[in-house]
N, C-alpha and C positions, 0 to 999 in steps of 0.2 A: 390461567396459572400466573403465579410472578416470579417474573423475571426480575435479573442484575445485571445489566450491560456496565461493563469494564470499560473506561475510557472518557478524554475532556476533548477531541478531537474534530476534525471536520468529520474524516472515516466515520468515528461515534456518533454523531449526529446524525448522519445518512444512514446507518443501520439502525437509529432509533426512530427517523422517518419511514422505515419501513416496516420495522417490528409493530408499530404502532398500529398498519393496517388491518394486523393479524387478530381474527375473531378467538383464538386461544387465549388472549393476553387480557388478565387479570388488572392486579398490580405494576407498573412499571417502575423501577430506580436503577438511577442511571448514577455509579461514582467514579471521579466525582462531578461531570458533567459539568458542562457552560451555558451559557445566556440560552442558546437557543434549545437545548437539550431540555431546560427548566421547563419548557411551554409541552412539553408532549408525557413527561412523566417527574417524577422526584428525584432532585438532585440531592446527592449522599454526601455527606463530607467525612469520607474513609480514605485511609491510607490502605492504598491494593499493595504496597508492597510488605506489610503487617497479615501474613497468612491468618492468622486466630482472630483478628478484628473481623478478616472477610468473613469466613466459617461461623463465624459469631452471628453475625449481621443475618447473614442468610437462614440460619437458623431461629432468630427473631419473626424475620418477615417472612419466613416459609417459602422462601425460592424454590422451583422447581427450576431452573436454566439458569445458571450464569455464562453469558456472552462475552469472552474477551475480545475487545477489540485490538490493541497495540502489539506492538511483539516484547516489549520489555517485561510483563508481566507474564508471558506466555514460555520464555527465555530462562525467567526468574524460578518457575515451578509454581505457579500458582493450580491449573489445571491441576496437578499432581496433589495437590494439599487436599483440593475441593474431592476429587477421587475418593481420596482416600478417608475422608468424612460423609461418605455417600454422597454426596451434590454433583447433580449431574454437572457438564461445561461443553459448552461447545469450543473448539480448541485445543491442539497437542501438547502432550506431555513437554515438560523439558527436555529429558531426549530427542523427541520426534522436534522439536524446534531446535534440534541444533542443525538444521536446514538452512533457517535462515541466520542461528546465531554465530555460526563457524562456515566461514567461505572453504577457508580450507577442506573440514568436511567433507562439504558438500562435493567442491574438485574431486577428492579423495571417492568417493559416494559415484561419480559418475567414471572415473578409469575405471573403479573395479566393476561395473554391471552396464561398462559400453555406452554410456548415454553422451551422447554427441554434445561437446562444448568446446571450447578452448584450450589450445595445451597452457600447460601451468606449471609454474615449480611455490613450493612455498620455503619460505625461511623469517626464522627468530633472530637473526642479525643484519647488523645494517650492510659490514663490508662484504660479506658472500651476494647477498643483494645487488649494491652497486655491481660488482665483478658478470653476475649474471646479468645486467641492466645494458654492460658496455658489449658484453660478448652479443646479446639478441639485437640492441640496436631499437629504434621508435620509427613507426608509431608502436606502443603498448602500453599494455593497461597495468597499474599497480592501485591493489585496495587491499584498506585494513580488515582485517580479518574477522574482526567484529563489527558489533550493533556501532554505526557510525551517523546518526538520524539521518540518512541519505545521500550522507556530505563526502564519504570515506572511500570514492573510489573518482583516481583521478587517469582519464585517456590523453595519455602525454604525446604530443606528436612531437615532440624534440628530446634527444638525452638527458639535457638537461632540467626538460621541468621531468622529467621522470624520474632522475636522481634526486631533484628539491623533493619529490612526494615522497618517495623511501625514506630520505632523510626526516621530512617533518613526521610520517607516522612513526618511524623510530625514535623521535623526538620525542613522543608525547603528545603531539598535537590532539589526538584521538583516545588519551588515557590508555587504558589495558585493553581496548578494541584494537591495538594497534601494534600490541606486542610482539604479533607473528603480521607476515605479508604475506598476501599474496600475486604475484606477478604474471601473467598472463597475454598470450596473443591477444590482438587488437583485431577482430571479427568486422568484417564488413558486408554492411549489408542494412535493413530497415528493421528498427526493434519493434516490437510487440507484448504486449502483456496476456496474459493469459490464466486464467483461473478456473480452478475444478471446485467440487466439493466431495470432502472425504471422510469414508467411515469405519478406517483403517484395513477395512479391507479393498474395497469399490473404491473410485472416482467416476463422479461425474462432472463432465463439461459443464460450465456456468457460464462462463463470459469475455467479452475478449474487449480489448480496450487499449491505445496506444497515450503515454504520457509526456510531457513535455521536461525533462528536468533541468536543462538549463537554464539559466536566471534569465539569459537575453534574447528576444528575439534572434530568429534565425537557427536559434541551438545552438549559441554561443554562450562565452561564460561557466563561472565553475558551475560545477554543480550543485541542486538542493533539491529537498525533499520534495519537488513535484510544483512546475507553475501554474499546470491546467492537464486537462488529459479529454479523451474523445471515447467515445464505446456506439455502436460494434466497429472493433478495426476489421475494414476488409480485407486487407492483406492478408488477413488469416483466413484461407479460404479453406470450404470444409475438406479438402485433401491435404491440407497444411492440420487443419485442425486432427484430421486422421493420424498424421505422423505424429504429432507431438503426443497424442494418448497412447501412443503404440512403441514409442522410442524414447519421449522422455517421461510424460506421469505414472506410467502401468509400471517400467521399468523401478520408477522411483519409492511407489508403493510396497513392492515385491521384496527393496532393498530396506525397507524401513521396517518392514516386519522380522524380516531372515536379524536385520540385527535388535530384535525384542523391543522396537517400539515404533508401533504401527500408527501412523499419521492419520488423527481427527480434525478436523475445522475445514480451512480453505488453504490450499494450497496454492499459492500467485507464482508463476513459473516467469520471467523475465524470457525473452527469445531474442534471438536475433536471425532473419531470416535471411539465410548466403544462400549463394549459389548451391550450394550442396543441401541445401536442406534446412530447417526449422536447427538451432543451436542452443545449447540454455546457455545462459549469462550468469543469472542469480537466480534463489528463490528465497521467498519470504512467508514467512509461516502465517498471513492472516490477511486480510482485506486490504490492497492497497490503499492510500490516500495520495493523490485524491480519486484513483480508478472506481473505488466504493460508489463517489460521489456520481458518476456517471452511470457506473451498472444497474444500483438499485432501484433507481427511479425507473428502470427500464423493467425490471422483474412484476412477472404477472400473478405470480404464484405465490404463497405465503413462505416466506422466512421466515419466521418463528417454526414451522413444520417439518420446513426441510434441515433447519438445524438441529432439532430435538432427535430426529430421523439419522443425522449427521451423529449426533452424540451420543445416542442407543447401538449404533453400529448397523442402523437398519435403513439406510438410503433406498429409496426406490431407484427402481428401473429405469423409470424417464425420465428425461432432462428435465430441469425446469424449462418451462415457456418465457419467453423476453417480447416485448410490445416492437412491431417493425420500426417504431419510430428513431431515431439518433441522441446521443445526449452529448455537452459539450459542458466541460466548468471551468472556468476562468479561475484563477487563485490570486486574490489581493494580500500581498505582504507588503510587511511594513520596512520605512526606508531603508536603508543600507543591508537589509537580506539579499545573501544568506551571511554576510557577515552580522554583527551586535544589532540587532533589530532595535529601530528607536521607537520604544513603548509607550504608553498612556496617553495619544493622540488621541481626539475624539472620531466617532463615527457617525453621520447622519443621515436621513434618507432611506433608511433600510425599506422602510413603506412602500415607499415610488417606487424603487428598482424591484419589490417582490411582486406587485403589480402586475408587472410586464408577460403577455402570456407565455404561459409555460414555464415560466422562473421561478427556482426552489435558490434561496440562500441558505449555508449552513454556515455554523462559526467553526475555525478553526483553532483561536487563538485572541479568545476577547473575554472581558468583564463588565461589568456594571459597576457605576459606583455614582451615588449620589443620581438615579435616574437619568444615566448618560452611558453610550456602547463607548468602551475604549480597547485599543489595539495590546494586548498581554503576551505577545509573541511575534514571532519573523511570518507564518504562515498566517490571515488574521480569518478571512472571511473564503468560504468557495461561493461563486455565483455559476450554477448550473441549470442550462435550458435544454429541455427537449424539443423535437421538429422533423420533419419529415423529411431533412434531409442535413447532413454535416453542418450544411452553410447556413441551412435556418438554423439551427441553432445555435451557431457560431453570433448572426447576426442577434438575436433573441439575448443571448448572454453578454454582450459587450454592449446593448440597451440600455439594459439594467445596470451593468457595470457603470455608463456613465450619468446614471439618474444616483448614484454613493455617493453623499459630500465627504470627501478625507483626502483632504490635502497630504495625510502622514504619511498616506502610501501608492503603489504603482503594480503595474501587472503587466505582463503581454500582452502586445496585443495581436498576434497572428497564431494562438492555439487553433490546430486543425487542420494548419495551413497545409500540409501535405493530402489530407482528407478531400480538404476543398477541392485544391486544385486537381482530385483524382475524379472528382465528381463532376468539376467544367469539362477537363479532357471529353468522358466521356458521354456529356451532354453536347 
């Protein structure tokens, strides 16, 4: 059949690495796709957020699956367009993504049907804010209530930087993402990622994966959309994994129906695990990045099948299968990320460091020009390795990492670290 994967991303790329494996797949096009997306299928140059170009296009090349990868199209109604012109989509309606496009929501989503998180207030002004800011007192958490590319939620350990974040998302800083807040306890404990696959009635488990979003070693520094990430996180152990199907996805399923719009694609649940138990944080209506990056490489089974299955409403019964093995991806961005990323540096070397066994590079954030890779964004390159254990892989991916000529840019270098040293302990 052919497919249309939606997306120019690292995510995009790892689910086009893996669709590709798929003996279903026909035709491949991918919009509107990067450097490295180019080598596995055709890259589109469509505007996804022009609904009738999409439906157009798809109807040209006779798509049977359009694959949304990002949340902004998924947020937008694109799903809903393709619906309603017959094509099938893996991935929820506009409604069912306001999961991930409305924080508040979601807060709202989990007091009325019990689902364990944070207490929370939300408000559309800055001074009732502040007032509530001084009465609760820090550590606490304040995020924009919208699509903020990952940047939009800041864990203030003083009054102060807690009141500059109210004030700059009331600023602006975050456009109309930022128009309402949401304020929230600051949850203690080790996060975790978490991902089902859903077919608006079912969920099933898929994967679990912890990510790094701090800029600086240690987990320091503001936040951004992801430095590196590790999958399988063991900390989600299968009786952790029990609770959260049973208190926060089932519950969240049952809530997205009862309100007439029942959640298709991939559900990523954010957790935070306390003392009391598995907590949601956030969810996000479709494949992390760079979580993607680590999960897929590990999946045994065909994605293309279980998504079609996903978007028929017809998931099977068993899980997918995942390879024992560990995956780890390193994320090279470019200088001064996540602040104004400094663009059009070259990149060389991509040869050597894909070499290295077990290393899969994807682009996040690159172009070509004149027969030369250059950096087109903050996020630029994922370098992700599998291994038999966190540390090989770890080791395997920072390899590679240092066989990339690019002066432009920089990365972590301790992704996993917590992994690692769970693995010396108990060696």
């Amino acid at each position: 059949m052919n497919v249309l994967l939606i997306g120019s991303g690292g995510r995009e790329h790892a689910i086009a690495n893996t669709l590709k494996k798929s003996p279903l797949l026909k035709r491949f096009y991918i919009a509107p796709g990067n450097p490295g997306t180019a080598r596995l299928g055709d890259n589109v140059d469509l505007d996804v957020a022009n609904h009738p170009a999409v439906i157009n296009f798809c109807r040209e090349a006779g798509i049977a699956l359009v694959v949304v990868g990002p949340e902004q199209p998924l947020i937008g109604g694109l799903v809903d367009e393709l619906e309603k012109h017959g094509i099938l989509a893996f991935g929820p309606t506009q409604a069912a993504a306001q999961l991930e496009g409305s924080k508040g929501f979601t807060k709202d989503l989990c007091r009325d049907y019990g689902i364990p998180t944070a207490s929370y207030a939300r408000f559309a002004a800055l001074e009732p804010a502040l007032r509530y800011l001084r009465e609760r007192g820090a550590p606490i958490v304040v995020k924009a209530d919208g699509l903020a590319a990952g940047k939009g939620v800041v864990v203030a350990r003083t009054l102060e930087e807690a009141e500059r974040a109210a004030q700059a998302m009331f600023g602006g800083a975050f456009g109309l993402s930022g128009a309402e807040v949401v304020i929230e306890e600051c949850l203690e404990g080790e996060e975790a990622s978490f991902f089902a696959i859903c077919d608006g009635v079912r969920a099933l488990p898929f994967a679990t994966a912890q990510d790094h979003k701090r800029v600086g070693e240690g987990d320091v520094g503001p936040n951004t959309g992801g430095m590196g990430a590790y999958s399988p996180a063991s900390v989600v152990t299968p009786e952790i994994e029990a609770r959260v199907m049973a208190e926060i996805i089932e519950p969240t399923m049952r809530a997205m129906r009862d309100k007439g719009a029942p959640f298709k694609g991939v559900l990523y649940a954010g957790l935070m695990l306390t003392q009391e138990g598995p907590k949601l944080i956030e969810y996000n209506c479709r494949f992390g990045d760079p979580e993607a990056q680590v999960i897929l490489p590990r999946l045994e089974g065909d994605l293309l099948e279980l998504m079609l299955d996903a978007a028929r409403g017809e998931s099977p019964h068993q899980r997918p299968r995942f390879s024992p093995l560990a995956a780890l991806t390193v994320v090279l961005v470019a200088k001064n990320y996540p602040g104004t990323p400094m663009t059009g540096s070259e990149i060389r070397n991509l040869e050597s460091a894909e070499a290295v066994e077990g290393v899969t590079i994807t682009h996040a954030g690159t172009r070509e020009e004149g027969g030369r890779l250059l950096a087109a964004g903050g996020r630029v390159l994922n370098v992700t390795a599998l291994g038999e254990s966190v540390a090989e892989a770890q080791a395997r991916a920072y390899a590679a990492v240092d066989l990339i000529d690019w002066p432009g840019g920089f990365c972590r270098r301790d992704i996993g670290w917590r992994e690692v040293a769970r693995e010396r302990k108990a060696s």
